[in-house]
C-alpha positions as CSV (number, residue, x, y, z in Angstrom):
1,X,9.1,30.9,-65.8
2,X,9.2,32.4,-62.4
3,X,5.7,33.2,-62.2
4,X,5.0,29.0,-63.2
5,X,7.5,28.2,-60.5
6,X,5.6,30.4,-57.6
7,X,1.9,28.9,-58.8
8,X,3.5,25.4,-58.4
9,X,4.6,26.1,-54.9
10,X,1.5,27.7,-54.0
11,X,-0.2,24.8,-55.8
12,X,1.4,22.6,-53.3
13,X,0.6,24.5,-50.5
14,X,-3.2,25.1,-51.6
15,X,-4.6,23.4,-48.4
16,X,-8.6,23.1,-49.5
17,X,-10.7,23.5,-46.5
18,X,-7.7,23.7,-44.0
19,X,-9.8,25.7,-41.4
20,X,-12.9,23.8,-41.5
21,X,-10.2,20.6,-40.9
22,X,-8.7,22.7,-38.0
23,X,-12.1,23.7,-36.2
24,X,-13.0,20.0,-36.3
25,X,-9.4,18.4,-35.4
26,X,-9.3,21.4,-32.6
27,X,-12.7,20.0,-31.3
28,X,-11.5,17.3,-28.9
29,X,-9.8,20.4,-26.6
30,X,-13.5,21.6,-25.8
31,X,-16.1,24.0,-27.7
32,X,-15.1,26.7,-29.9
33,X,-15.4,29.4,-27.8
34,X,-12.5,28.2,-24.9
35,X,-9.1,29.8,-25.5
36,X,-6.7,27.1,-26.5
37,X,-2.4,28.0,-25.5
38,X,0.3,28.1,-28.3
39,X,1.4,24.7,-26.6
40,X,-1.4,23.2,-27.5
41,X,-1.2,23.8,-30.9
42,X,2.3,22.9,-31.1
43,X,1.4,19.4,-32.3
44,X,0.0,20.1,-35.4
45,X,0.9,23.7,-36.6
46,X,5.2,23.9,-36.2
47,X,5.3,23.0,-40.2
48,X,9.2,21.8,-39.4
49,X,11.9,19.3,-38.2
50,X,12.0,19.0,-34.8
51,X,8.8,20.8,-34.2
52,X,8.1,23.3,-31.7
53,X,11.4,22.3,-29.6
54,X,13.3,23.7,-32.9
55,X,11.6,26.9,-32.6
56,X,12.4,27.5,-29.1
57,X,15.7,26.4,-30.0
58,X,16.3,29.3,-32.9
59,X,14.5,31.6,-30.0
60,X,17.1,30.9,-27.8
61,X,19.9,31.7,-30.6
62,X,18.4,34.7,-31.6
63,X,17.6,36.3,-28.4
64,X,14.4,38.2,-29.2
65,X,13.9,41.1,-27.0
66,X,11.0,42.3,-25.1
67,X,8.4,44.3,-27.8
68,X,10.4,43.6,-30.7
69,X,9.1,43.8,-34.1
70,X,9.4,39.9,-35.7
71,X,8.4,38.8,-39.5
72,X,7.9,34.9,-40.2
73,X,8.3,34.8,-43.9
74,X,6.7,31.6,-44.4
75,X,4.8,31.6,-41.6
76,X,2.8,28.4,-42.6
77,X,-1.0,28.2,-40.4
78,X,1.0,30.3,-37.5
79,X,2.4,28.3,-35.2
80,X,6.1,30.2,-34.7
81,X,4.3,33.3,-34.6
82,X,2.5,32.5,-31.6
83,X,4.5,30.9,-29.4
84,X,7.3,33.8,-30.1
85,X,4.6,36.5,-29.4
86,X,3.8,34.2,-26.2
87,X,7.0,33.3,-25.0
88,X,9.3,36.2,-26.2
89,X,6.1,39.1,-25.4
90,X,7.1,40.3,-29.2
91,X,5.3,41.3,-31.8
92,X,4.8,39.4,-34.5
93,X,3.8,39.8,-38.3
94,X,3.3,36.4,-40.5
95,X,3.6,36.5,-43.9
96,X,2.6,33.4,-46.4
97,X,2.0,32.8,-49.9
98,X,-0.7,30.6,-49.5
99,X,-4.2,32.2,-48.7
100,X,-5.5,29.0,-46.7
101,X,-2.6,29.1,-44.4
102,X,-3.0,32.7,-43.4
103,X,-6.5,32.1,-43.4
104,X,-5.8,29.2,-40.7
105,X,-3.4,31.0,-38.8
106,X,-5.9,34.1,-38.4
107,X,-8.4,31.6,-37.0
108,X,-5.6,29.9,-34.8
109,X,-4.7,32.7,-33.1
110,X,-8.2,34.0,-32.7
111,X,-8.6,30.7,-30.5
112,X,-5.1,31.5,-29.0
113,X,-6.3,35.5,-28.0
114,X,-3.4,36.7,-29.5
115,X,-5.0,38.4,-32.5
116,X,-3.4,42.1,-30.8
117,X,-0.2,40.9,-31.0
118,X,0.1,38.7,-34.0
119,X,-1.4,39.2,-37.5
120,X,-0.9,37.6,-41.1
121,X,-1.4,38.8,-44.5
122,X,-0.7,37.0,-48.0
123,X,2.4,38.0,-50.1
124,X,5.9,36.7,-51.9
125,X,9.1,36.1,-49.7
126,X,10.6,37.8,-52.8
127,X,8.6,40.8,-52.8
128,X,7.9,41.5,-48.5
129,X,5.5,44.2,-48.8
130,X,6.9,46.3,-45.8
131,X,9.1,49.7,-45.6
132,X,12.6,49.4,-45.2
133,X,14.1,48.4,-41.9
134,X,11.0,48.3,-40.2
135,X,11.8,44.6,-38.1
136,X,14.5,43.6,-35.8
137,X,14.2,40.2,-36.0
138,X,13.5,37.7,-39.4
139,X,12.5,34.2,-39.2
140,X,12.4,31.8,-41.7
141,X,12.1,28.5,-41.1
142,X,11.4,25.4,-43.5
143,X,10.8,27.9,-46.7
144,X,14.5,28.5,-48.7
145,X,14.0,24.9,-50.2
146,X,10.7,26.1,-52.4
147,X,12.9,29.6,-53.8
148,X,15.0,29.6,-56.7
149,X,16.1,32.6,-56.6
150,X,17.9,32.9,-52.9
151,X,19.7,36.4,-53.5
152,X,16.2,38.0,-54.0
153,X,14.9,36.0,-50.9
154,X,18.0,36.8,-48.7
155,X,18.5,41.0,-50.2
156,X,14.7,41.5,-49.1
157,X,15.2,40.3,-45.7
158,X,18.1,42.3,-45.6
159,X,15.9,45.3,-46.6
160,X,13.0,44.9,-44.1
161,X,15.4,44.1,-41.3
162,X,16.5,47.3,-39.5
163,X,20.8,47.8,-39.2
164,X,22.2,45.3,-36.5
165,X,18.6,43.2,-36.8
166,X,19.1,39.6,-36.6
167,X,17.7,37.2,-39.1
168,X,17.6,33.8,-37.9
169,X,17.1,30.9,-40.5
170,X,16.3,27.2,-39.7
171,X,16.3,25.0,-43.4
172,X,16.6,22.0,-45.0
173,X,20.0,22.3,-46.8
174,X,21.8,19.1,-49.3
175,X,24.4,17.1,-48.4
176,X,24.9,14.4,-50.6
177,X,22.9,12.7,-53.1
178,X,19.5,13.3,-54.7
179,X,16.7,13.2,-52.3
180,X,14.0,10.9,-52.5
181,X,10.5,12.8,-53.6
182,X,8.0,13.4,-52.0
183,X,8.9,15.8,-49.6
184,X,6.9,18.1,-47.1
185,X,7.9,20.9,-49.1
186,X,8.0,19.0,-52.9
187,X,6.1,16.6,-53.9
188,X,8.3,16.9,-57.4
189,X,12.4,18.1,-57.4
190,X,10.7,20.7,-60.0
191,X,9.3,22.7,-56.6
192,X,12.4,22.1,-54.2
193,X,15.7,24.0,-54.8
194,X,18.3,22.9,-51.8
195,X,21.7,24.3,-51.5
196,X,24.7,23.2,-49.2
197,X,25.2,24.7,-46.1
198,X,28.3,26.6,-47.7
199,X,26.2,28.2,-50.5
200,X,23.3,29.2,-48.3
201,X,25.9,31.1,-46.0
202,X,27.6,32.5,-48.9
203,X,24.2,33.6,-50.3
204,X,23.2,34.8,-46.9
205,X,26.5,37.1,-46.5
206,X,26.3,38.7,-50.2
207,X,23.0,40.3,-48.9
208,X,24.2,42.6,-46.1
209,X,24.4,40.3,-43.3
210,X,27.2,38.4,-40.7
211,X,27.2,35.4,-39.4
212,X,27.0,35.3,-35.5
213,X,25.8,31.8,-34.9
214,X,26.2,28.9,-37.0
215,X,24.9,24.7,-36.2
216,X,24.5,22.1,-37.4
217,X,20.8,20.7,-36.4
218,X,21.3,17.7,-38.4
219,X,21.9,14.8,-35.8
220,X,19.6,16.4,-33.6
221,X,16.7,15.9,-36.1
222,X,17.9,12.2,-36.7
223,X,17.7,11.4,-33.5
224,X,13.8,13.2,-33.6
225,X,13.9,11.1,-36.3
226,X,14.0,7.6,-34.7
227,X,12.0,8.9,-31.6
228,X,9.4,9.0,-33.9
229,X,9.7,5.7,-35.4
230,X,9.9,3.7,-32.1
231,X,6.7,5.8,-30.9
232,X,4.4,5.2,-33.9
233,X,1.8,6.8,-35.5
234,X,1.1,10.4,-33.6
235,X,-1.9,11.2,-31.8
236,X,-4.5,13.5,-33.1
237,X,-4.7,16.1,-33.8
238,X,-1.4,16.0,-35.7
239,X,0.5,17.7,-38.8
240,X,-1.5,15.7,-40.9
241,X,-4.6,18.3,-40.6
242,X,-2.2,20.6,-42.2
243,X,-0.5,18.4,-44.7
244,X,-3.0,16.5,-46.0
245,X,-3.5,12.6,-46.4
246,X,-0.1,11.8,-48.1
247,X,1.5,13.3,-44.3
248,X,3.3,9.9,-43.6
249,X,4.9,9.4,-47.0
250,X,6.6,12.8,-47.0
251,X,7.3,13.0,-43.3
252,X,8.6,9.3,-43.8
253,X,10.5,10.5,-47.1
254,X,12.1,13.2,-45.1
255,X,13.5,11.1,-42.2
256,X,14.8,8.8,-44.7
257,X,16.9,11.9,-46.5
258,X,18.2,12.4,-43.2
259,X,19.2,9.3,-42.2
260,X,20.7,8.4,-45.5
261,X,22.8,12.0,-45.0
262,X,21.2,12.9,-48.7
263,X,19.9,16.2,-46.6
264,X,20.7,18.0,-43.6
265,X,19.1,20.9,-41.5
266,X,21.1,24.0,-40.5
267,X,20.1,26.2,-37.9
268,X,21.8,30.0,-37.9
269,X,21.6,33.2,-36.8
270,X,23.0,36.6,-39.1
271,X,23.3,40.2,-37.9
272,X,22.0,43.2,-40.8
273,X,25.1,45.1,-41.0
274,X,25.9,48.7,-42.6
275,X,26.6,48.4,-45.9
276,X,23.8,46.0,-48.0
277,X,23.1,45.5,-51.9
């Protein structure tokens, strides 16, 4: 059953000809050969609410230092990962379980010049093939709502993460009500397995971790929300490169979840502490 589960998600994410797409969406900033910034990209590879303002917003949280090791489980075509390695002058390590994403963001951050300090392979959120505590910072962002099984998910960031390593999480979690399908992450409620904000922290603390910082993120994406609504369809190059031509239904579906308070986002940061299952 698992194994099903996992090929559905990655079904969903299987992104045909992604990088093609990207090299000729990416061709209105000039020629391929001239370096494009993490900014630039921002428009169409931050695979979230709120964009690329929420990742500088969990940055902030967390307070990644200078040269520290970082893993974005989930790390979509790359876009976190870059702008952290730009901004935060971290290392950073992507992991996805779809092959054309990390295809896409190996591409991406050729064109960024950041290939030194960022890389991507191809593997399970619930099976993070990496030695124990080898990162001091864990981000996931936008990925908890396609995992069943959040204990597995939340004990292996606990083991990658070194002792007193933060993991910082910004998800979709439920509120109230049955959300209406699709979704960015599920086009199906077979693929998308929300909890409430209570169980995900409960979940979160069982695997070795404390909570330092805790928010709700919900009216802030409304209000993104209905910015986007009163400005109309985005410029491109946009997320729709990424998501395919059904971007405005689930991006549209999304906003409505919000707004109808069927969903919320949370946005938190936890601390690895001593003792861990």
């Amino acid at each position: 059953m698992a194994d099903v589960l996992l090929e559905d998600v990655r079904s969903h994410y299987r992104a045909t000809g992604l990088t093609q797409r990207l090299k000729t969406a990416l061709a209105v900033f000039g020629p391929e050969d001239q370096r494009l910034t993490p900014q630039q990209l921002g428009i169409l590879d931050q695979f979230h609410t709120r964009g690329l303002a929420a990742t500088a917003d969990l940055a902030n949280l967390v307070r990644i230092a200078t040269g520290a090791l970082v893993l974005d489980v989930g790390c979509g075509v790359g876009g976190p990962a870059r702008f952290l390695a730009d901004t935060c002058s971290c290392r950073v390590t992507g992991i996805d379980l779809s092959e054309p994403f990390v295809d896409a963001a190996r591409y991406l951050t050729e064109r960024t010049g950041q290939d030194g300090q960022v890389s991507f392979q191809t593997a399970s959120a619930l099976a993070l093939p990496f030695d124990d505590g080898r990162f001091d910072v864990v981000l996931l962002q936008h990925v908890a709502m396609n995992i069943v099984d959040r204990a597995q998910l939340y004990r292996e960031i606990r083991r990658v993460l070194k002792t007193g390593g933060k993991f910082a999480t910004f998800d979709v979690v439920l509120n109230s009500g049955e959300p209406h399908y699709p979704v960015p992450w599920a086009r199906t409620p077979e693929t998308s397995f929300l909890l409430t904000p209570e169980a995900t922290r409960e979940a979160v603390e069982q695997a070795g971790f404390h909570t330092l910082a805790w928010q709700d993120d919900t009216e802030a994406a409304r209000t993104w929300v209905t910015q986007l609504r009163a400005s109309g369809p985005p410029p491109s190059p946009n997320l729709g490169v990424v998501m395919g031509p059904d971007f405005v239904q689930l991006t549209s579906n999304l906003g409505r979840n919000l707004m109808e308070g069927r969903l919320g986002i949370l946005m938190a940061v936890f601390e690895a502490t001593s003792t861990h299952r």
